[in-house]
N, C-alpha and C positions, 0 to 999 in steps of 0.2 A: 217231849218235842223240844227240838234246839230254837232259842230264841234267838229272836232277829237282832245281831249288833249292828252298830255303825259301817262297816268294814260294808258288809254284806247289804247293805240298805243303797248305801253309797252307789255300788258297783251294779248293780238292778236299777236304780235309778239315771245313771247314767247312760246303761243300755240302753234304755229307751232313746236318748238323742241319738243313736245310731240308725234306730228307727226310720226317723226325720230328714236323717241324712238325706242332701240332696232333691226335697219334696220341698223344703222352706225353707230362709235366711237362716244361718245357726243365730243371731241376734234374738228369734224370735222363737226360738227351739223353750225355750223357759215358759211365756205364756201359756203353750198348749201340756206341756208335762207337769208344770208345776199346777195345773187348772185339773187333770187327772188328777194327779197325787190328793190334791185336798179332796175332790170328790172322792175317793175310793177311801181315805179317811176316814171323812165322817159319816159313812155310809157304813163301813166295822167295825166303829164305835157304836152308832145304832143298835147293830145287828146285837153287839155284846151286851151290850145295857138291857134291851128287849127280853135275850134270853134271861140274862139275870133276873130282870122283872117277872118273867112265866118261872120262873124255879120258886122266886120267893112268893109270887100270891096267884100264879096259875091261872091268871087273866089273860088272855092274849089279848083284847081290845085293847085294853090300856097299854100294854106293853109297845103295841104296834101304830097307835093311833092317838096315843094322849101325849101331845108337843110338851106339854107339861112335866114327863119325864125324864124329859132327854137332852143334854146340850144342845143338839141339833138334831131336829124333827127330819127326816125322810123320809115320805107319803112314799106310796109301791115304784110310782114313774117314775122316781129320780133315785131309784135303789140300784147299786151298783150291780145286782142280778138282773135286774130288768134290763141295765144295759149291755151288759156282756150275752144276754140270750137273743140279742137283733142281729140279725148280718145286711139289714139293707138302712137307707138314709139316717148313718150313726151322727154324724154330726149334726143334724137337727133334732135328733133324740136328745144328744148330751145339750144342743141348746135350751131344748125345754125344762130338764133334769134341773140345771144353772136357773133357770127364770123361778119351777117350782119351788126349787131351796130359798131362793132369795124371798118369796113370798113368803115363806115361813117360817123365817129366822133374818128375824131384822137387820143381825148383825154384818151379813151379808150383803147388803144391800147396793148393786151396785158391781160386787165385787167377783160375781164369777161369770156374770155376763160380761164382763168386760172382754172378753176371749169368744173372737165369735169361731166357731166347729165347723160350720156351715159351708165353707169353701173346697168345694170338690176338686178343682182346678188341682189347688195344694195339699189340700186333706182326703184323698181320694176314699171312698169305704175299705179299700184293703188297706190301707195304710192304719185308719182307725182301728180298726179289726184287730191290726195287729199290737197298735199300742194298748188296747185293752185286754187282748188276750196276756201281754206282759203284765202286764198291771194285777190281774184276776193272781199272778203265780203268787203274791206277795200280801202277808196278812199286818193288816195296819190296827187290828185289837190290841186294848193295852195289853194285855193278859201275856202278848205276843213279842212285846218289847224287851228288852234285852235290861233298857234304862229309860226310865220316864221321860226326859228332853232326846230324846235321839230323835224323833223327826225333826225336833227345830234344830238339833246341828249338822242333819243329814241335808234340810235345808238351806242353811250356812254355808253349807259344804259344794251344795248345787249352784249357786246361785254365786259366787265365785268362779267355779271351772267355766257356767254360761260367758261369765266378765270376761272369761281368757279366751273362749272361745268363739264371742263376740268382738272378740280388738275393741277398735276404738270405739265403739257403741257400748261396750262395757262401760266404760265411765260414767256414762250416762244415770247408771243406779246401781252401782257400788264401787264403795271405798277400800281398799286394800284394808283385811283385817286391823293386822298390823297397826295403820295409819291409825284407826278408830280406836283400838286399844290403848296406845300412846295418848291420844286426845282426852279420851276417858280417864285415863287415872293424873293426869295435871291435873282436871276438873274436880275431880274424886265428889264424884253425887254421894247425896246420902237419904237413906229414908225420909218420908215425910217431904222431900221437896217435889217441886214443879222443874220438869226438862220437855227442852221442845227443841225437833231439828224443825227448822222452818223449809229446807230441800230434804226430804227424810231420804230420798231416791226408795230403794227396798225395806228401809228402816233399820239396818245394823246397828248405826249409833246408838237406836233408844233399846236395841236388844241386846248392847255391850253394856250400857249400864243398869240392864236386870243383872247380868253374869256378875257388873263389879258389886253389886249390893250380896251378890250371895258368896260373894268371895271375901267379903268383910265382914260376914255373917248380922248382917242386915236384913230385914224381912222386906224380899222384892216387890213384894204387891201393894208394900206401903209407898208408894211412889205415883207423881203424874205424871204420865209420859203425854206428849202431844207431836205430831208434824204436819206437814202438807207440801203435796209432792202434785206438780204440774199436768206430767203424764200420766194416763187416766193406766193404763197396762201396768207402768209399773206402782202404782198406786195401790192396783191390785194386788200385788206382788208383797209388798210391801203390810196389805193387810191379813193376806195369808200368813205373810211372817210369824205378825206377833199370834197367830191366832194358832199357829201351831206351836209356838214357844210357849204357850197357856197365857198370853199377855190380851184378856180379852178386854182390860179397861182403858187400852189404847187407846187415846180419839186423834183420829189419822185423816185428817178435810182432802180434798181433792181442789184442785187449781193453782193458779199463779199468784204465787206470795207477794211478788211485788204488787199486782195490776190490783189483786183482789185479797187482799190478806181475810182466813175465814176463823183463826183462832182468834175470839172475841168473845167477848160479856156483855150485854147492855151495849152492844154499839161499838165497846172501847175493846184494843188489845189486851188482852191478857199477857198478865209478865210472870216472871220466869226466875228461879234463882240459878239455872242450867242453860246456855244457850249453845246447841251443840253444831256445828252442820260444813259440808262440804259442797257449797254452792258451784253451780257451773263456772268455768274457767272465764272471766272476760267475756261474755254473754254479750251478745251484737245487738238483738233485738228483745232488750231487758224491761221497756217499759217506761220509757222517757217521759211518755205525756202524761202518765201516772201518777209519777213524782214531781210533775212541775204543777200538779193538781191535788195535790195527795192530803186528804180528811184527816190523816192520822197522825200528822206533826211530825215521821219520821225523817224529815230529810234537811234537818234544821242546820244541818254543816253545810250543805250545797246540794245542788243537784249531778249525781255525776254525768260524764259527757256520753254521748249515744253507744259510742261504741265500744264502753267497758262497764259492763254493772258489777263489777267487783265493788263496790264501795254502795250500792243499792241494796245488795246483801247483810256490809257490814254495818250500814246504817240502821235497816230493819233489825237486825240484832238488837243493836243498843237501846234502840226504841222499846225493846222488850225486853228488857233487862230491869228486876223487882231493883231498889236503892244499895241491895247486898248480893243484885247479880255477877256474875260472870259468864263469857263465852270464851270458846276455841272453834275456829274457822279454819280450815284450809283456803290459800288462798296460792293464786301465781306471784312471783318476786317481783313483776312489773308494780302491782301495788302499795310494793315497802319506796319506791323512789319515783313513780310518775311522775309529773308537776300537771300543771293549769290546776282544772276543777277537783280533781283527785289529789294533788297537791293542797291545796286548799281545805279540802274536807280531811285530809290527813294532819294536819297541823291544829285544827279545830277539834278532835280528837284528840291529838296528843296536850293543847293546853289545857283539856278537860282531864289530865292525868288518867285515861282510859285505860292506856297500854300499859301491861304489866308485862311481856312478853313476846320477844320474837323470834321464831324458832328456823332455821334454816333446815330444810329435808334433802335427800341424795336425789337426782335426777331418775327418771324412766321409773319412777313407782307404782305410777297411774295408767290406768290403761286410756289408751286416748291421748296421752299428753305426755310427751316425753320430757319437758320441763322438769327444772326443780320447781317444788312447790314450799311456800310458808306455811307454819302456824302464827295465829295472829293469837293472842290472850289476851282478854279483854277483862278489867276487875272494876267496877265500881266504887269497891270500898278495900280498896287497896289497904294490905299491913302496914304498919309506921315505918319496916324498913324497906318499905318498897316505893313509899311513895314521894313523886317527884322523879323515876327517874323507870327505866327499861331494859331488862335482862334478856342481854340476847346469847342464842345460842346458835353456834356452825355445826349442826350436826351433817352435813353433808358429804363427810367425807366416810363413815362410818356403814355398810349395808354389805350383801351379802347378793354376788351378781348371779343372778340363774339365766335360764336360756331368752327369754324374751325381754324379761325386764329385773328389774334390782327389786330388793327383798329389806325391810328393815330386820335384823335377828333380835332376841330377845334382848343379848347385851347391850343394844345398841338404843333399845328403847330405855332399860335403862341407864346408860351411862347419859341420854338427854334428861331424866325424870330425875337422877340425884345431882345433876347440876341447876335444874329450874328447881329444886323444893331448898337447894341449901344455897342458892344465887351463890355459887362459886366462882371468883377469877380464875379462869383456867388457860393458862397459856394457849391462842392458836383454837380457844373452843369455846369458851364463854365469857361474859365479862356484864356487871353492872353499868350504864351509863347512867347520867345522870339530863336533866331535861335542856339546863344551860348548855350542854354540849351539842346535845338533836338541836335546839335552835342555830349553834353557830354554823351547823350541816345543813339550814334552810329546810329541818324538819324531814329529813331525807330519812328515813328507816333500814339501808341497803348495808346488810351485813357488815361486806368488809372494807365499810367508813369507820367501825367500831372495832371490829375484830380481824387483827393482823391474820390473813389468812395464804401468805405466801409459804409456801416447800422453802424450807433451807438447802442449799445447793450445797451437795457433798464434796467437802475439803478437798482442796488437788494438794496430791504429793508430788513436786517440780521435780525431784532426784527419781522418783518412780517413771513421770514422765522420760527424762530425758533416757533414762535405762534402756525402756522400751522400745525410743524410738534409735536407739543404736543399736538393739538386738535387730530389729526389724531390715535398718539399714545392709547390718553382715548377711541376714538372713535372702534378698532382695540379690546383692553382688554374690552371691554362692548360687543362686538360680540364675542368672546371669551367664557365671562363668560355664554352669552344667549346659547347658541352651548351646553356649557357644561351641563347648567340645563336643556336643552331637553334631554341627552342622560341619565345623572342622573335620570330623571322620567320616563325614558325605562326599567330601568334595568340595563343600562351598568356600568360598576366599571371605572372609569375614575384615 
């Protein structure tokens, strides 16, 4: 029997949104398929472990009935045959299916009821019918797989196209590959530390830095990954990620990082030698009265002003930053040069020698935001030759344009990654400053204060011009004269 590759995992999963087509928001096409997908999962995982258990000790009780043997227990009601064998009220079957799992695998909790089935209006029975009869064609046993992580990049893979195919809602929760891969290897984690996105959205970042540990042949489950992500759906999303990517020691909190931060110890925040995250753009309603109340001492630069929490984010960072942290934020360019309160908490920042790094991106990368966007580097314990001063980078000119939006390519990631590790002057694309200079700029961060980023205007040849425009001249009086001798051999008196 041919096993299931990516190619083919991909193209079946996708089919399903065609499904949906026209029943629901495509925004919202991911909650219900990808609430399928993990259901019929660990319900063929079950099935494969059970049988293995009755071949080796020919018990069926225990095979089928002791949670004890199983990563995730499925009683009969929440067995993916129980629900493919219904044709009437499927969405309150698969509601209960989602309650009984949660009840008996903690780790769930929370997590598949968040997707309620229930809504006839949009989920009608034929419509369920049919995305479960799709679903039932397609075998999710490991036995079955092509390659161990293929769900979590078939996953990856989804959860992406959903981004394009939700426009501007996409951004919402997720970050152009790309983007995250780039952020991840400046950072370059390494076993044995502590990373936290504090906005996880779907949680890519803390799933690119399982890839970068086993890309450096580092052992990935030596790691602390942590986030907490606002929206309760994608949250969910989010903890199906790591849980299909085998990342089951994720601790992934639910709610608002500003208002309510939930990563803590004994009361206090937990800190971090990784601070990874791509917080919402300029957030309007970020949590002001929060911060001008705030237990946790992060906002000791200022409070920023109502209607930009860009710098509510970057403060929370800092604030959770171990004494040999580091982050990388994406951030909008309004940031690098605001003034008032953001000016002020930016220069407080920078005489704390915080910034090790400013990185300029190509516009339209993001879904949602056609801007350019920053990276911001953040080091605490800055190397000897860095500190004191901020290596910025114009990578903006550099991307690869496809039909909706711009693409960072590989080269591109790297030619910004060996100019931030070797802080190279590079004509027109990088350069060191130094901090005496950001002050004489009034602590202004805005690229090209630092780096000449003007097109050199291509040389005029004066003898090429005038050539031309005498050819043109002769060329002008010879259509002239032709004009004139058709109307002359009409008749006309010219």
């Amino acid at each position: 029997m041919e096993k299931l590759d990516l190619e083919k995992l991909t193209a079946h999963l996708w089919e399903s949104a065609n499904i949906l087509r026209g029943s629901i928001d495509s925004s919202d096409y991911k909650n219900y398929i990808f609430g399928l997908l993990f259901l019929k999962r660990i319900s063929d995982v079950f099935e494969e472990e059970a049988e293995k258990i009755v071949k080796e000790t020919g018990d069926k009780k225990i095979a089928y009935e002791d949670p004890d043997e199983h990563e995730f227990f499925v009683p009969a009601k929440a067995n993916w045959k129980h629900l493919a064998s219904l044709t009437h009220n499927l969405g309150d079957a698969i509601n209960k299916a989602n309650d009984i799992l949660e009840e008996e695998n903690r780790v769930l909790e929370g997590v598949l009821s968040a997707t309620d089935f229930n809504d006839k209006e949009r989920l009608p029975d034929e419509t369920l019918s049919r995305l479960i009869l799709h679903f039932s064609g397609l075998s999710l046993r490991n036995d079955n797989l092509a390659e161990p992580d293929i769900l979590g990049r078939a996953y990856e893979y989804l959860i992406a196209q959903f981004a394009d195919d939700a426009g501007k809602k996409g951004g919402e929760f997720y970050t152009p590959k790309e983007v995250v891969t780039l952020l991840v290897e400046i950072l370059d984690p390494k076993a044995g530390m502590y990373v936290c996105d504090p906005a996880c959205g779907s949680g890519g970042m803390l799933v690119q830095t399982v890839h970068h540990l086993k890309a450096i042949k580092q052992n990935p489950k030596n790691i602390v990954l942590h986030g907490q992500e606002r929206n309760i759906g994608t949250w969910a999303i989010c903890k199906m990620n790591m849980l299909l990517h085998g990342i089951s020691g994720a601790r992934i909190e639910k709610g608002d990082t500003i208002r309510e931060p939930k990563l803590l110890q004994k009361g206090k925040l937990i800190e971090y030698d990784i601070v990874i995250a791509n917080p919402p753009f300029s957030l309007k309603n970020w949590g002001i009265e929060s911060a001008e109340n705030d237990g946790f001492g992060r906002f000791r630069y200022g409070v920023p002003p109502q209607s930009y929490g860009d710098y509510a984010f970057v403060q929370h960072m800092i604030a959770v930053l171990k004494p040999s942290g580091r982050a990388g934020i994406v951030l909008p360019h309004g940031v690098l040069f605001r003034g008032g309160a953001e000016g002020r908490i930016r220069q407080g920042i920078l005489e704390e020698d915080l910034v090790e790094a400013v990185i300029g991106l190509p516009q339209n990368l993001f879904y949602g935001a056609s801007i350019p966007a920053a990276l911001l580097i953040l080091n605490r314990n800055k190397p000897a030759d860095r500190k004191g001063k901020v290596f910025f980078i114009y990578g903006a000119r550099d991307f690869e344009q496809l039909k909706n939006k711009n693409k960072l390519r590989q080269e591109d990631i790297d030619k910004i990654l060996n100019a931030y590790r070797s802080t190279s002057n590079i004509e027109k694309y990088s350069r060191q400053v130094g901090l005496d200079e950001i002050r004489r700029n009034d602590y202004n961060l805005n690229i090209p204060r630092y780096i000449d980023i003007t097109e050199e205007e291509e040389a005029i040849d004066v003898q090429t011009v005038i050539n031309d425009l005498a050819r043109l001249k002769k060329e002008r009086q010879a259509a002239e004269d032709k004009v004139e001798g058709y109307l002359k051999a009409l008749g006309y008196k010219i």
